[in-house]
KOLBANU-78043 format. One line per 3 residues: number of its first residue (from 1); for each residue y, x, z negated of N, C-alpha, C, O. Coordinates in steps of 0.1 Angstrom, whole numbers, m for minus. Each point is the difference from the previous one (the first is absolute). Example, Ala and Ser with C-alpha at 12.3 -4.5 7.8 and 13.67 -1.06 7.14 Angstrom:
<atoms>
1> m57:132:m78:12:m9:0:12:9:0:0:10:m7; 11:m14:14:11:9:0:11:m8:m8:11:5:m1
</atoms>
This chain:
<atoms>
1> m72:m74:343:m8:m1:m12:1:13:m8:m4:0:m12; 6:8:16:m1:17:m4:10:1:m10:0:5:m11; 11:m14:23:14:m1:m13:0:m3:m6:9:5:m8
4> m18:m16:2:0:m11:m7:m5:13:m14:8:m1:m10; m17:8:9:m13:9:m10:16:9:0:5:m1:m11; m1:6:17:10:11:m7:11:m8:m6:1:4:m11
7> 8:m14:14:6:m6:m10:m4:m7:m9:9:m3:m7; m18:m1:4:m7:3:m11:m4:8:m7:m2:m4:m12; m2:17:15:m7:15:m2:15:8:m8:m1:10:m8
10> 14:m18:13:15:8:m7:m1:m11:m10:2:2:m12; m4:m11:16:8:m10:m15:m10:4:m10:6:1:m11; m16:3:11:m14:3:m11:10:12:m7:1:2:m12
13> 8:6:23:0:12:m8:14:0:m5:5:10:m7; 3:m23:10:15:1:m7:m7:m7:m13:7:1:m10; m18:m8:8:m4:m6:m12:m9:7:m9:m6:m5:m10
16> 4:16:14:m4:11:m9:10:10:m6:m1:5:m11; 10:m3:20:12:8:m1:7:m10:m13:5:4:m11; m6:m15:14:11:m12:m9:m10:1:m16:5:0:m11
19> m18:1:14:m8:m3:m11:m3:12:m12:m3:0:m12; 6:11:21:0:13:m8:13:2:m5:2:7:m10; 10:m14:16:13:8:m7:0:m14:m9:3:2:m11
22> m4:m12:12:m3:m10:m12:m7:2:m10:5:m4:m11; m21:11:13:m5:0:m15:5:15:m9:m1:2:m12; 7:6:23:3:13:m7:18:m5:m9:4:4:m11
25> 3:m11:19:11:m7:m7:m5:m9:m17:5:1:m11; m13:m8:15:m4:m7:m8:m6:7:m16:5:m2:m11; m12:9:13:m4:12:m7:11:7:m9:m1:4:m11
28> 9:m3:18:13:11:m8:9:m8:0:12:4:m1; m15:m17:2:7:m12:m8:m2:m5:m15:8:m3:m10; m20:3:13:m11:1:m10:5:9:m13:3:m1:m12
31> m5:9:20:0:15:m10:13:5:m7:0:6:m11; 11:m9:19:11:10:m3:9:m13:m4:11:1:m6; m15:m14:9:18:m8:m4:m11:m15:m8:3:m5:m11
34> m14:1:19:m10:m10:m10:0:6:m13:9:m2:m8; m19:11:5:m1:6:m9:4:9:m7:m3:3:m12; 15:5:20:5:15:m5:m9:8:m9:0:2:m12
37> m6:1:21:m14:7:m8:7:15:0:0:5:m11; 5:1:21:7:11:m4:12:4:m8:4:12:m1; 3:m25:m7:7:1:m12:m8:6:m13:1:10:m7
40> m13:m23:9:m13:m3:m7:m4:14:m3:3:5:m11; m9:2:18:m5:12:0:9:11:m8:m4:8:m8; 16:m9:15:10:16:m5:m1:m5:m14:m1:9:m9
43> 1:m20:7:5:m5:m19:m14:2:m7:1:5:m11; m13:m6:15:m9:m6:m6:m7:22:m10:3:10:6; m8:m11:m14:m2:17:m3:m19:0:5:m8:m9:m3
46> 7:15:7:m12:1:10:m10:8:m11:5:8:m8; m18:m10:10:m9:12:m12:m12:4:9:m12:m2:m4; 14:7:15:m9:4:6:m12:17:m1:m4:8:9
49> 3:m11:m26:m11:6:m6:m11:m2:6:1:m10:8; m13:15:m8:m16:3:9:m6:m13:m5:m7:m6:7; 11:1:m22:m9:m15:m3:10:m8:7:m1:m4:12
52> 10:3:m19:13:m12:8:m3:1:14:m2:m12:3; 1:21:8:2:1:16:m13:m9:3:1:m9:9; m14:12:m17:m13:m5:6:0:m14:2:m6:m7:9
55> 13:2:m20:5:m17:2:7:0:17:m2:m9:9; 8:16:m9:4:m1:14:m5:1:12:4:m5:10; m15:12:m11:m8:4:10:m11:m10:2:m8:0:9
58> 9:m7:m18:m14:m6:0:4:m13:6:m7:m6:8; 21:0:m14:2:m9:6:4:4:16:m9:m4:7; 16:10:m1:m4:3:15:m12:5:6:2:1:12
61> m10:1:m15:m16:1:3:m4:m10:m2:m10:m1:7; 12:m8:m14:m8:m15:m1:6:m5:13:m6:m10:5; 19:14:2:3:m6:13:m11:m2:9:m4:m11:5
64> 1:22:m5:m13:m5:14:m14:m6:m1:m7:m4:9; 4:3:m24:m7:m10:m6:3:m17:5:m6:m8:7; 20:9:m16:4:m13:m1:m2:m8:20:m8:m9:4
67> 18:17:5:m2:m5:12:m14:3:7:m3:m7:10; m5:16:m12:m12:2:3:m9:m12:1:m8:m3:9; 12:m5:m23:m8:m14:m1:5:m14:4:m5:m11:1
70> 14:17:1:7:m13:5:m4:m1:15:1:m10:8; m6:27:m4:m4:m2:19:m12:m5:0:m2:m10:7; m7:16:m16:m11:0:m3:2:m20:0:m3:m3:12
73> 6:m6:m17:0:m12:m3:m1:m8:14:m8:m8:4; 18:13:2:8:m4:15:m10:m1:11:m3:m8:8; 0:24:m13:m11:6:9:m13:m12:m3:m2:m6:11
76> m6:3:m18:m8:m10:m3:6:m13:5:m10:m6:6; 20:m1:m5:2:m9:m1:m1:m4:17:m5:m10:5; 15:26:4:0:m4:10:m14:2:8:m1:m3:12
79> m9:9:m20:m9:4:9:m11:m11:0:m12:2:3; 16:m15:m7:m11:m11:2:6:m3:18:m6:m8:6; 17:16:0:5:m10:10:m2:10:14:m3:m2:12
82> 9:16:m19:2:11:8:m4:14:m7:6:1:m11; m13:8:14:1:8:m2:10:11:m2:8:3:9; m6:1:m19:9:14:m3:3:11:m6:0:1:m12
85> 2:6:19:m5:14:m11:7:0:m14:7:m9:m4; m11:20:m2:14:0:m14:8:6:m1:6:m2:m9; m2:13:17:10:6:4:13:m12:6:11:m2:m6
88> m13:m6:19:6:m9:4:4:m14:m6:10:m7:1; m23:5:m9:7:m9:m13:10:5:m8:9:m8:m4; m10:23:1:15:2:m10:8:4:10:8:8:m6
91> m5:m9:15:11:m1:11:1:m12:m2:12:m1:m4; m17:m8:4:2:m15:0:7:0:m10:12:1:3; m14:m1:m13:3:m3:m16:16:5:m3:10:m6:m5
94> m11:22:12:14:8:m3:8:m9:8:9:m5:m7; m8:0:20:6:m5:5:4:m14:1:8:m5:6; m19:0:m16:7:m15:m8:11:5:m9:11:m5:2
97> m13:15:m12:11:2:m10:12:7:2:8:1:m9; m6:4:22:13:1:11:4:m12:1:12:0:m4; m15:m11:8:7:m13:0:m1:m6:m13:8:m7:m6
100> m18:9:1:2:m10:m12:13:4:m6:7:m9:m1; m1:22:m3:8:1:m10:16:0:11:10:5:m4; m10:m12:17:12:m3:4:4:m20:3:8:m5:7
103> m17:2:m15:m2:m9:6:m4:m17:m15:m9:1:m9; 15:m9:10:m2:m9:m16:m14:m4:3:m5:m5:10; 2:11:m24:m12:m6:m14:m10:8:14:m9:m8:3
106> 7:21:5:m6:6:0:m11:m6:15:m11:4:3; 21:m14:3:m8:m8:13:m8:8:10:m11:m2:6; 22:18:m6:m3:9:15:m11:4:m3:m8:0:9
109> 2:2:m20:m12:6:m4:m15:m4:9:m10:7:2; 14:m24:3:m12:m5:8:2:6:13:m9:0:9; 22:5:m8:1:0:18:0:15:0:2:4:12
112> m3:6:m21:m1:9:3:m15:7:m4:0:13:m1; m8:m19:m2:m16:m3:0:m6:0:14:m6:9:6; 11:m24:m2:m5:m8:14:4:9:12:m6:0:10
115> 14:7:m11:6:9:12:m6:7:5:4:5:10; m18:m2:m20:m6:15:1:m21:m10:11:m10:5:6; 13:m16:m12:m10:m8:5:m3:2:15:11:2:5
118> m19:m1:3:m6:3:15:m5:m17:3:4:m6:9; m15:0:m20:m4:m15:5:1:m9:m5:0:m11:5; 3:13:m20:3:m10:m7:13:m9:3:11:3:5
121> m13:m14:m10:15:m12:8:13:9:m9:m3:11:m5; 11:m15:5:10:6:m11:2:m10:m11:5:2:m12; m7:m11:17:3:m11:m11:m13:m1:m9:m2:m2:m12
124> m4:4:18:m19:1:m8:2:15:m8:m3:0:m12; 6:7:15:0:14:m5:16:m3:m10:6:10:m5; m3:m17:4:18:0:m9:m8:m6:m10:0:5:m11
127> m7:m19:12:m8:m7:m7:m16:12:m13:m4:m1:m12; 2:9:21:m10:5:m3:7:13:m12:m7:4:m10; 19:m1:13:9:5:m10:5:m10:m15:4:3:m12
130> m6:m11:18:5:m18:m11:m10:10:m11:2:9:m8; m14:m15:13:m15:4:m11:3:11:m9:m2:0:m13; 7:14:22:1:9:m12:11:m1:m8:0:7:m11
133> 11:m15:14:11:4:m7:m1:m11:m12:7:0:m10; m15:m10:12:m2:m15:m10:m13:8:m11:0:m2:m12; m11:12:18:m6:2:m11:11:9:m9:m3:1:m12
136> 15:8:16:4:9:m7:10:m6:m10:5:6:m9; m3:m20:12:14:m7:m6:m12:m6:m9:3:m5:m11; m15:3:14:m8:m7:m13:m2:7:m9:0:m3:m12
139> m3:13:18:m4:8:m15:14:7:m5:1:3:m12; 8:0:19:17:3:m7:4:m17:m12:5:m2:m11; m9:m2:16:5:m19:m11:m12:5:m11:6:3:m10
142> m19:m3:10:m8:m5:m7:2:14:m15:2:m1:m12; m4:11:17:9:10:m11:14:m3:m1:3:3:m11; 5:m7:17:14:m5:m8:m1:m8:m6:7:2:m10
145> m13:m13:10:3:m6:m7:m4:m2:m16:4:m6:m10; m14:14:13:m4:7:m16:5:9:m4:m4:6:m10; 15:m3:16:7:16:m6:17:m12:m5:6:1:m11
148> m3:m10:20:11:m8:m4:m4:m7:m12:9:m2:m9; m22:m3:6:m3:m7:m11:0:8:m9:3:m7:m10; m3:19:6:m2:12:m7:12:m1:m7:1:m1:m12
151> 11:3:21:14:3:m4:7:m14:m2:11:0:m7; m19:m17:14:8:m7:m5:m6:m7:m18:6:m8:m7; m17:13:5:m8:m1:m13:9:11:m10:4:m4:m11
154> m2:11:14:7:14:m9:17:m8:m5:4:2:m11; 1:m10:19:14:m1:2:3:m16:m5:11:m3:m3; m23:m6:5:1:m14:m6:m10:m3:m7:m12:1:4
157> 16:m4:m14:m17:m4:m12:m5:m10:4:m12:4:0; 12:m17:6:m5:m9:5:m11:4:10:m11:m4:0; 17:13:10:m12:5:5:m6:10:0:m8:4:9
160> 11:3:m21:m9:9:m7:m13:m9:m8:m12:4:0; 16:m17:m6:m5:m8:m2:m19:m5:6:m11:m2:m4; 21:2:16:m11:m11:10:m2:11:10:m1:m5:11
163> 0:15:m11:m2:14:12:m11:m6:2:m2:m7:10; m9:10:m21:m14:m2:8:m4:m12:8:m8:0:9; 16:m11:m12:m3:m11:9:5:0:12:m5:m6:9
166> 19:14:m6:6:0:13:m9:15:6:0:4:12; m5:1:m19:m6:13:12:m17:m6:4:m6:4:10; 1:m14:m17:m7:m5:2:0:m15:13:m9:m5:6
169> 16:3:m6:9:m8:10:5:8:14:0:m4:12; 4:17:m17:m3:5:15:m12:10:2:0:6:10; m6:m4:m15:m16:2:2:m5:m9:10:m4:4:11
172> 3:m17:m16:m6:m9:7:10:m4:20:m4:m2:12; 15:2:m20:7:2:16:m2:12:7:1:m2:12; m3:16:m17:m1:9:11:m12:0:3:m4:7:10
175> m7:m17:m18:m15:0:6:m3:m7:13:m6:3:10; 12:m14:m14:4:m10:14:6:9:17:m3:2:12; 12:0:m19:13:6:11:m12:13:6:m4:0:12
178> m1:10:m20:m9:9:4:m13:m7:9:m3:2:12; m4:m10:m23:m10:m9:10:6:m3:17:m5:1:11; 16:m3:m14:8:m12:16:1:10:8:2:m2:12
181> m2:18:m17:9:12:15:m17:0:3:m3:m5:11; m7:11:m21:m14:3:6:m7:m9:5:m10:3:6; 12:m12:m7:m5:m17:8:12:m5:9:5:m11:m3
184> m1:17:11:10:m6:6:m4:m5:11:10:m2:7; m22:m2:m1:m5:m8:5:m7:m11:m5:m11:m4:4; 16:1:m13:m6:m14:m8:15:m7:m3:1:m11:m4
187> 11:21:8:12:m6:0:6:m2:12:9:m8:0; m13:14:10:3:m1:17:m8:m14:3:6:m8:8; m20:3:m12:m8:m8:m2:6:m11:m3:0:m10:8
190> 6:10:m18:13:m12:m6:10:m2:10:3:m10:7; 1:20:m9:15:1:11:m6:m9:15:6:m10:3; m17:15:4:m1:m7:12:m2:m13:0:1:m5:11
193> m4:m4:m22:3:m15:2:16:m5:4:4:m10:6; 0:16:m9:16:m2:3:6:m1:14:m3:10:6; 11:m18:1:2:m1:15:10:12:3:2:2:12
196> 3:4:m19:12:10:1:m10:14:5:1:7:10; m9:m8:m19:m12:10:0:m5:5:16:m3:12:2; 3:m21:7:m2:6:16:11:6:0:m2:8:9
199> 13:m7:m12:11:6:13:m1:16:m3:3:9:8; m7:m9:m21:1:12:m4:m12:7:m3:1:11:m5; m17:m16:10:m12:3:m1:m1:14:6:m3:10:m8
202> 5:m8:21:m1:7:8:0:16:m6:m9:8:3; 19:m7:m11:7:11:m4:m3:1:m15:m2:11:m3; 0:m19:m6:m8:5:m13:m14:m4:m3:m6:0:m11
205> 1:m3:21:m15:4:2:m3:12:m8:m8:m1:m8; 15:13:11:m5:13:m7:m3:0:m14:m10:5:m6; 22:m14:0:m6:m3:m17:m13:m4:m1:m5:m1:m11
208> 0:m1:19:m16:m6:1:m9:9:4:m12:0:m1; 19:10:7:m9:11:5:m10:9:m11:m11:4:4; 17:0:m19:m4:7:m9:m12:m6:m11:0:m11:m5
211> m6:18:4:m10:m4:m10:4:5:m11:8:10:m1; m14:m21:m15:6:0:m12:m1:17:m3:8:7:m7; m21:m2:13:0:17:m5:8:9:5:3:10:m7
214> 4:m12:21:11:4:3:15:m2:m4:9:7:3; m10:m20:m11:13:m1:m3:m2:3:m20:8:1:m9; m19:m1:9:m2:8:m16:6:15:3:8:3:m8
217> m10:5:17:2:12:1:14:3:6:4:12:2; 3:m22:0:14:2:4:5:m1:m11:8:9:m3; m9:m20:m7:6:m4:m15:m2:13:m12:6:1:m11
220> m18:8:17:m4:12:m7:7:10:2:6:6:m10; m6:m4:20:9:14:7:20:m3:m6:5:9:m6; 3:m23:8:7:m5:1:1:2:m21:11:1:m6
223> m22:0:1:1:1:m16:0:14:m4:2:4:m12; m6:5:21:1:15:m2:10:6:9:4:11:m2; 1:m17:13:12:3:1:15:0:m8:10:8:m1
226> m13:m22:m5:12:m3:m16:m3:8:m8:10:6:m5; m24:1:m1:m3:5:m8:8:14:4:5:6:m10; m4:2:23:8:12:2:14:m2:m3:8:6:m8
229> m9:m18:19:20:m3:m3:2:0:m13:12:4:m2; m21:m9:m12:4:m2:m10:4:15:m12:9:1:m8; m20:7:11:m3:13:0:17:12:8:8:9:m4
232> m9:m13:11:20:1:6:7:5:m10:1:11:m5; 3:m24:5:9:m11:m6:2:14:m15:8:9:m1; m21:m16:m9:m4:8:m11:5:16:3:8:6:m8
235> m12:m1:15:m2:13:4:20:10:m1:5:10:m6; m1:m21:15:13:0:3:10:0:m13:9:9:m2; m12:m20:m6:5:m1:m12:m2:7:m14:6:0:m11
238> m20:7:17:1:10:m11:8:17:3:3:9:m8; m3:m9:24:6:12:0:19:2:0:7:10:0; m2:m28:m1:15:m2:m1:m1:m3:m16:5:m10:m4
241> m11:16:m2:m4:m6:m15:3:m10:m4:10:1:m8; m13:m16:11:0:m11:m3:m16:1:m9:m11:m2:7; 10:4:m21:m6:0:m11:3:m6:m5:11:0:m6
244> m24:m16:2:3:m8:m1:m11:m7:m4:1:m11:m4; m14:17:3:m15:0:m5:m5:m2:14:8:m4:9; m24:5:m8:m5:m2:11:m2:m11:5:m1:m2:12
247> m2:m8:m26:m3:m12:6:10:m7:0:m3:m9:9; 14:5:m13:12:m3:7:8:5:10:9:m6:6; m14:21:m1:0:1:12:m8:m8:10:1:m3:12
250> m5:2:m17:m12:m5:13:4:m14:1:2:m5:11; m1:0:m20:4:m17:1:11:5:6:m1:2:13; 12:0:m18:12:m1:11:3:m1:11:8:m7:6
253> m18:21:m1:2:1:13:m11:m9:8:0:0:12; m11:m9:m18:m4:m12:7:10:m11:0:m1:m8:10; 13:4:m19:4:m10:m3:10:6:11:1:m9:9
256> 4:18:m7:10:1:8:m4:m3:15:7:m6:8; m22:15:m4:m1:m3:15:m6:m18:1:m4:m5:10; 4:m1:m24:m2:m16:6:14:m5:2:2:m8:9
259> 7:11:m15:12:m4:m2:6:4:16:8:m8:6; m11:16:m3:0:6:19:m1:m8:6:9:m6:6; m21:2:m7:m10:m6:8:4:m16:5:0:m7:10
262> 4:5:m23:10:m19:m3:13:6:9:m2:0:12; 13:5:m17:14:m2:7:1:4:10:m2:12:2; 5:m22:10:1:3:15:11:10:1:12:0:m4
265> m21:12:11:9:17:3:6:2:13:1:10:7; 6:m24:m5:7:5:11:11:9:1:11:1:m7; m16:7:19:8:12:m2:16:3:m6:4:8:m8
268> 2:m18:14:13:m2:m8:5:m3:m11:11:4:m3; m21:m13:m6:m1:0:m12:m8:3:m8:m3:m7:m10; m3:20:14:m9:11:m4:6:10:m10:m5:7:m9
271> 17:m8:12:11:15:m7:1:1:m15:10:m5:m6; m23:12:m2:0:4:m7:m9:m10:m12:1:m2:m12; m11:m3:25:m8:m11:m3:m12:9:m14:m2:m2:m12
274> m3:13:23:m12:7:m9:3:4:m13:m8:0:m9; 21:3:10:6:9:m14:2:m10:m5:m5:2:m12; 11:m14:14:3:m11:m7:m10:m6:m11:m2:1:m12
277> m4:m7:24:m19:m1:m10:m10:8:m8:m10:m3:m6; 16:14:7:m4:9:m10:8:4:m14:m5:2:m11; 18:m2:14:7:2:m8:3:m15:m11:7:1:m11
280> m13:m13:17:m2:m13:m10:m11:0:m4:m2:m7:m10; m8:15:16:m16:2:m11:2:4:m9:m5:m4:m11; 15:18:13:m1:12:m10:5:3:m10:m2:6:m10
283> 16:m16:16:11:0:m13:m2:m2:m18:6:5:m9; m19:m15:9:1:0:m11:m8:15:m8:m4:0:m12; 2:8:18:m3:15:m3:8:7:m5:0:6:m11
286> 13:m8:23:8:10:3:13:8:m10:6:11:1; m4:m27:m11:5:4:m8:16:m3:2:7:m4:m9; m3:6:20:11:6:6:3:12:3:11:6:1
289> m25:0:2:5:17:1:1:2:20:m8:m4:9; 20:12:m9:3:2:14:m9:9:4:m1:m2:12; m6:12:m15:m11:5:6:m15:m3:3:m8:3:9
292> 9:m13:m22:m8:m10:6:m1:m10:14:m8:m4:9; 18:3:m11:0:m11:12:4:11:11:m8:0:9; 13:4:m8:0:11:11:m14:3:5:m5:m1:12
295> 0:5:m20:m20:0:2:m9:m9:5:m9:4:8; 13:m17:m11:m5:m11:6:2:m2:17:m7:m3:9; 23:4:m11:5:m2:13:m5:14:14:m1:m1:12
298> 0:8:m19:m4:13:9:m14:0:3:m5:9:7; m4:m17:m12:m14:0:m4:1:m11:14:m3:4:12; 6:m14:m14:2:m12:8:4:4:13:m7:0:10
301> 18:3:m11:2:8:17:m6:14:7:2:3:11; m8:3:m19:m8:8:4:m15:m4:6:m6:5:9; 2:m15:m18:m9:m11:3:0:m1:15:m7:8:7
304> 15:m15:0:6:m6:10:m2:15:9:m10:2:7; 19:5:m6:1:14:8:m15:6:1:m5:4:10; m2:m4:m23:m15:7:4:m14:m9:10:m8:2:8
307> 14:m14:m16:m11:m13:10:6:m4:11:m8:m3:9; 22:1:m5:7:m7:13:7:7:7:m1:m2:12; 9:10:m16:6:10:7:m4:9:8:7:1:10
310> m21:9:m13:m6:4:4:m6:m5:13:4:1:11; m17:m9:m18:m4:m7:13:7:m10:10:m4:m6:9; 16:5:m14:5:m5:12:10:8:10:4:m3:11
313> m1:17:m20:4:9:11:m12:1:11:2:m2:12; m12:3:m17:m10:4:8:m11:m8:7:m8:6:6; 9:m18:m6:1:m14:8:8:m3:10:m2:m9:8
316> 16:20:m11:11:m3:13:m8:10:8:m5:m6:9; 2:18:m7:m4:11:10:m13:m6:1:m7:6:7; 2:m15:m11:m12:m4:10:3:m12:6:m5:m1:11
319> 14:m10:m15:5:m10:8:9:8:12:m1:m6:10; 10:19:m8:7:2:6:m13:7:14:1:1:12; m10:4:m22:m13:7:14:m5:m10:6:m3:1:12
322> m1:m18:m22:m5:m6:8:2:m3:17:12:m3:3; m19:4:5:3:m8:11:m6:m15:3:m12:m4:0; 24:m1:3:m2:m20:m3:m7:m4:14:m1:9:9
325> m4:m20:m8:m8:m1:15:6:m10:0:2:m5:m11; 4:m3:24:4:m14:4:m10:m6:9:4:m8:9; m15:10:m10:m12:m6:6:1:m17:m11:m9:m8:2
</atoms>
């Protein structure tokens, strides 16, 4: 039996060995042949004056904001089941976005959450991850889609026409869809008339577990977390001088992270996805100017390196300290 805990005890560690030279490959795949961000860079003329730099600073300081709340979220969500500190939740968190970004449309993210769990089931605790990542894609749609109506009103008179009736139209749908996450026990309620509904009771029970004021306060946090990320974004593009007014800044970069949010990012057909979607928001800005769009695209991948890069360097040195239990 002894044997049994140490061959297992090496395979844990050839799959950490495999998982660290994978996401550090992955990364400077990313970086140097995805994106050629180091062409990007030597070409691009840099203005790292004391006003210009602070755009820069500020958007990497909003880093630990941005994931701060997102532990902070986790941290609430998992603590209806288990207790956990917040230090260990953002080990949790960093160590979802170590798999998330090796892995399509971002799956690893639940299992490198749940890893860090002591009682929770894993499938209940993968599930209990569902919750935060559905309030963050609600409120990511509900500002896109008013930032797409923005640009598809600007571009077709017909529905420049009729805007107010289609934003009023989804008013009423994201009231609904909002009602349905904070009542989601009035929709588990539904759902259990259904015979399908036992096989899988067991295990989303937890959707049941939250009260509407707990899940008000996830949908809050999850609306000031976009509000950082969105703050970024802005921050970013004004220090690669993408000038372009504020508030078409701002639309953009909502229209773009809904435009994210829609096309499945699997990793393979990720390459050159961010820049992509940004550089179809912006274009009609741009003019055709090549420093322009240079701007965009460095803003965009820089994006990426300051929110995902980072923390998932550093999600690997805590998944690699973790020790796994086979209990």
């Amino acid at each position: 039996m002894k044997q049994f805990w140490l061959t297992h005890k090496k395979w844990i560690t050839y799959l950490k060995i495999a998982l660290a030279f994978l996401t550090v490959a992955f990364i400077l795949y990313k970086l140097l042949i995805a994106y050629n961000i180091d062409e990007k860079v030597a070409l691009f003329q840099f203005d790292f004056s004391f006003k210009n730099s602070v755009f820069l600073v500020f958007a990497v300081l909003l880093l630990f904001l941005n994931w701060g709340l997102e532990t902070l979220k986790w941290q609430l969500l998992i603590n209806q089941f288990e207790a956990i500190k917040f230090l260990d939740a953002l080990k949790a968190v960093f160590s979802g976005v170590t798999l998330s970004i090796i892995t399509p449309n971002q799956i690893g993210d639940f299992a490198g959450r749940v890893i860090h769990l002591k009682i929770l089931n894993k499938i209940k605790g993968s599930l209990v991850t569902v919750i935060g990542h559905t309030a963050q894609s609600l409120v990511t749609a509900v500002f896109g889609m008013y930032a797409l109506l923005a640009f598809a009103a600007k571009a077709d008179f017909y529905v420049y026409i009729y805007w107010k009736y289609i934003a009023i139209a989804f008013l009423i749908m994201h009231a609904v869809v909002i009602f349905g996450f904070i009542r989601i026990d009035l929709v588990y309620n539904a759902l259990s008339r259904f015979r399908f509904f036992s096989k899988i009771e067991q295990y989303v029970v937890v959707f049941k577990a939250y009260t509407k004021t707990q899940l008000t306060k996830v949908l809050l946090i999850s609306a000031l977390r976009y509000t950082v990320f969105l703050f970024q974004y802005v921050f970013l593009l004004q220090f690669f001088g993408v000038h372009v007014g504020l508030v078409n800044c701002f639309i953009g970069v909502i229209a773009v992270f809904c435009i994210q949010s829609v096309v499945p990012s699997f990793f393979l057909l990720d390459i050159g996805l961010r820049g992509a979607s940004a550089l179809f928001v912006f274009s009609e800005l741009s003019n055709g100017n090549h420093a322009f769009d240079l701007g965009v695209l460095l803003s965009a991948y820089s994006l990426w390196v300051i929110n995902m890069m980072v923390p998932a360097l550093l999600g690997l040195v805590f998944i690699l300290k973790h020790k796994f239990s086979f209990k």
